[in-house]
N, C-alpha and C positions, 0 to 999 in steps of 0.2 A: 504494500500500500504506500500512494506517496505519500511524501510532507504537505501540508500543505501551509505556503509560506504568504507572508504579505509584505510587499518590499516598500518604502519610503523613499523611491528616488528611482529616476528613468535613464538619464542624461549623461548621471556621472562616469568617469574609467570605472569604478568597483563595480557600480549598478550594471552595466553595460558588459560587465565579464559574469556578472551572476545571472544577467537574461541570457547570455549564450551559453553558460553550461548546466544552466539548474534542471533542462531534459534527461541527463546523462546523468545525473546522481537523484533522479529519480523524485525533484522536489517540484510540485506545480504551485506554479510561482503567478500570483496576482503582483504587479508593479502600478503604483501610483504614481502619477507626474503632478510637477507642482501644482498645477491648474486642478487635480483632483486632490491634493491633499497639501496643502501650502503651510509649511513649518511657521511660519509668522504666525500661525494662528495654533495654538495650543488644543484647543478644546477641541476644532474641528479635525485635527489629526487623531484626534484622543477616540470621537464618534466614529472615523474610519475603521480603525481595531474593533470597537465595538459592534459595527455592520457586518463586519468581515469571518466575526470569530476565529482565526489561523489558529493553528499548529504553533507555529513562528513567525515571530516579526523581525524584520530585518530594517535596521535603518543607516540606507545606505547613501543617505544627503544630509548637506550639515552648511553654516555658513564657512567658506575658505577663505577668504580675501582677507589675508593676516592681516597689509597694511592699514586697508578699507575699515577693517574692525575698530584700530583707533580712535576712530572719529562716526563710526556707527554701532555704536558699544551695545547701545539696546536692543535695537534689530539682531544683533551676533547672539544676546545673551538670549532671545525670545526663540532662537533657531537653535541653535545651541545649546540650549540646558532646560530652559521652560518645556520647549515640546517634549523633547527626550522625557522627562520627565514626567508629561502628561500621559507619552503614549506608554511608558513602564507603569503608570498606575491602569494605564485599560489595561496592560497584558497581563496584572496581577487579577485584578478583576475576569478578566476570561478567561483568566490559565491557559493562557500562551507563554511560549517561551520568547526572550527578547533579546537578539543581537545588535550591538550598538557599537560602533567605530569612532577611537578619539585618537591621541595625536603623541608623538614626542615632543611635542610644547609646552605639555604640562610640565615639565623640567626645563630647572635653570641651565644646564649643560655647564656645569662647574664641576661635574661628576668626573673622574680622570677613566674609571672603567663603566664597562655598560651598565645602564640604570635598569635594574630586580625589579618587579609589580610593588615590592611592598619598602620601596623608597622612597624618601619625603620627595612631595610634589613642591615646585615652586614656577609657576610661570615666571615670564619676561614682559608680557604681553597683554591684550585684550580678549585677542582668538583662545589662545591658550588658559587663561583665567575661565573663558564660557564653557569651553570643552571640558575643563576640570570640573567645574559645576556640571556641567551635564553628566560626567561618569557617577557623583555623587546622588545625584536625583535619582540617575535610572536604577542602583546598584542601592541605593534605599529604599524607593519603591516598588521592585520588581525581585524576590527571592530567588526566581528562576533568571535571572539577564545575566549577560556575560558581555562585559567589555573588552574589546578589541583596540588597543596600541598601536598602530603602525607607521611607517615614515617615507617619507620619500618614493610617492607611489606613482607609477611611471604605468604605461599600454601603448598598443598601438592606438587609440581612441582619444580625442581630445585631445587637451591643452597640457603638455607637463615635457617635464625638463628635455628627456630623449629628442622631442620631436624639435624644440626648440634648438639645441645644441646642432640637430643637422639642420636643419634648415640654415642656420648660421654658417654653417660650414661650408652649406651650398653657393653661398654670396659669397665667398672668398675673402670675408672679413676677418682682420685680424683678432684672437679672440683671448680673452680673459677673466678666469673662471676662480669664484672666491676656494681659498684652498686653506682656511683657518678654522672652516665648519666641518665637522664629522656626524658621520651617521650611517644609517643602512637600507640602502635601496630597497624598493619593496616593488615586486609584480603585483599588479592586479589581478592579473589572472591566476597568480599563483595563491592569495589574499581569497580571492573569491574562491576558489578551489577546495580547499580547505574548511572554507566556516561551510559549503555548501557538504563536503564531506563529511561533516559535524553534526550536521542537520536532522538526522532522528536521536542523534545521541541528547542532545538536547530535548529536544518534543518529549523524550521517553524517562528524563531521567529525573527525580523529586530535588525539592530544596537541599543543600547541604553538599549536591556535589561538586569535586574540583573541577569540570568543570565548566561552572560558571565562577561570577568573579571574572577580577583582572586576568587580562592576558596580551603578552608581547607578542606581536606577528610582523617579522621582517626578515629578507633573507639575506641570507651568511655573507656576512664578510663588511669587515668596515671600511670607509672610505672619506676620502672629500668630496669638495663638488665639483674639484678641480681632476680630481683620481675619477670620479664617476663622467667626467666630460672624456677625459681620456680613454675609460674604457669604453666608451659607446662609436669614437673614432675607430677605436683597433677593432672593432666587431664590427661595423658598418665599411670602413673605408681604406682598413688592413696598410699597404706603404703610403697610401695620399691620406692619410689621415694628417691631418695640421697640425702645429705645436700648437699649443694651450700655456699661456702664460697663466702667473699666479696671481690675484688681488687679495688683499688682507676684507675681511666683514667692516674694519673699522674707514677704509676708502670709500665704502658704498652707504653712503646713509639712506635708514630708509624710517620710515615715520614708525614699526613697528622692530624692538631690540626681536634679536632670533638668538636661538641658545647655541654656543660652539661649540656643544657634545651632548648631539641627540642620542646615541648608539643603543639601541634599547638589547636590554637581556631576553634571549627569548627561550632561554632553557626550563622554565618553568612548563611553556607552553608546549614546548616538546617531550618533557617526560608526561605532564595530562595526556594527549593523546596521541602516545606511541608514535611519534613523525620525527624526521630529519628532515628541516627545510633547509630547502639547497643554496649554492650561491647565486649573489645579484647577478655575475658576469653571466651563467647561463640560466637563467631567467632570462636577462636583456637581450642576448642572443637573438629567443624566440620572439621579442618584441621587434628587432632590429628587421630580421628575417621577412615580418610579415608585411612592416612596413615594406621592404624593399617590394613584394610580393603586391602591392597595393601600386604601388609606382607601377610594375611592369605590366598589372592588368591597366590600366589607365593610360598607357604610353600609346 
């Protein structure tokens, strides 16, 4: 029998890797777009769970625009931690289970090794302050929810650093890439994969288990942003790959601080349930591949 699941978001890289594999692990997947369930509105995403009655809920949209947040602190906090929070009290209420995605922002990145589920939080930020509240809300109101950690989440879909970095490349611009931030690329596909593989273990399993609760998901291997531009040259563009000069975080001001050491621990998540996640380089591979595969059907 399937899952049967209710997703919060159409649009996004995660959303958009869990509509294409959730036939294959067997989960029938109802997906909301904002026009049908719009995070600004608490109550009314709350009424969707409740129309819906799922198995599980997946929420797989959230406000991003770390800058943006700054200076749109309410709207971040109402998208961010109010809905979450609304929609983990409907799932408590309908006994669904509740998957919720937050960020390695909730850390200051003062940490010198990777940051464990149960080390002190301290945003930089605004984004990061809402997200933190929002893992609190859901993870108070919902016995059965399980928070998802992840960083630096790249697909062949939409907007995110991979696709940015070629294109750049492709204009023959000379390019420089901040190499003072650490952290750990994370597949979407690989992200979706996973929690979708997850999927009856949850629906099926009561309060108290490990798990729910926090959990790290990103895969192996650390890097910068300047190590992560480079490896996407050598997998995409092999000897014409470009140099990549270095910039400091402190060169580039940007109206929201970002932490110099996101690198989240994900060994917890791996002994809960039984997985080796692989590294970013081949993860990005298969991102790199498909794009290239996108290009030549188009040509």
């Amino acid at each position: 029998m399937s899952v049967r699941a209710l997703m919060f978001g159409t649009t996004g890289q995660l959303a958009r890797e869990v509509l294409r594999q959730a036939d294959a692990h067997h989960v029938k997947l109802t997906a909301l777009s904002r026009a049908e369930a719009d995070l600004s509105d608490p109550e009314a995403c709350a009424r969707r769970v409740a129309e819906h009655r799922p198995d599980l809920v997946i929420l797989a949209a959230a406000y991003t625009a770390v800058d943006l947040a700054e200076t749109e602190g309410v709207l971040a906090r109402r998208v961010n931690a109010e809905s979450p929070g609304a929609i983990a009290r409907a799932c408590a209420s309908a006994g669904a289970a509740l998957v919720h995605f937050s960020t390695d922002y909730v850390f200051d990145g003062a940490k010198t090794s990777p940051y464990a589920i149960d080390d002190s939080t301290h945003p930089l930020n605004a984004y990061g302050e809402t997200k933190l509240e929002g893992e609190r809300k859901v993870l108070d109101a919902c016995p059965r929810a399980v928070v998802i950690r992840t960083s630096w989440v790249v697909s062949a879909h939409g907007k995110n650093f991979v696709k940015t970095m070629l294109r750049l490349a492709a204009q023959g611009q000379p390019l420089k890439v901040v190499d003072d931030q650490f952290g750990r690329p994370t597949s979407a596909a690989d992200l979706a994969g996973f929690m979708l593989a997850q999927a009856r273990r949850w629906t099926e399993a009561s309060c108290g288990d490990p798990a729910f609760g926090l959990h790290h998901f990103a895969n192996a291997g650390e890097t910068s942003w300047r190590g992560f531009a480079q490896g996407i040259f050598d997998l995409a563009l092999g000897p014409q790959a470009p140099d990549v000069g270095g910039q400091k975080t402190a060169d580039r001001p940007s109206p929201a601080t970002r932490p110099l050491r996101g690198v989240l621990d994900t060994r917890h998540t791996e002994a809960t349930f039984g997985i080796q996640i692989r590294p970013w380089r081949e993860a990005v591979a298969e991102i790199v591949a498909e794009l290239q595969s996108q290009e030549a059907q188009s040509a």
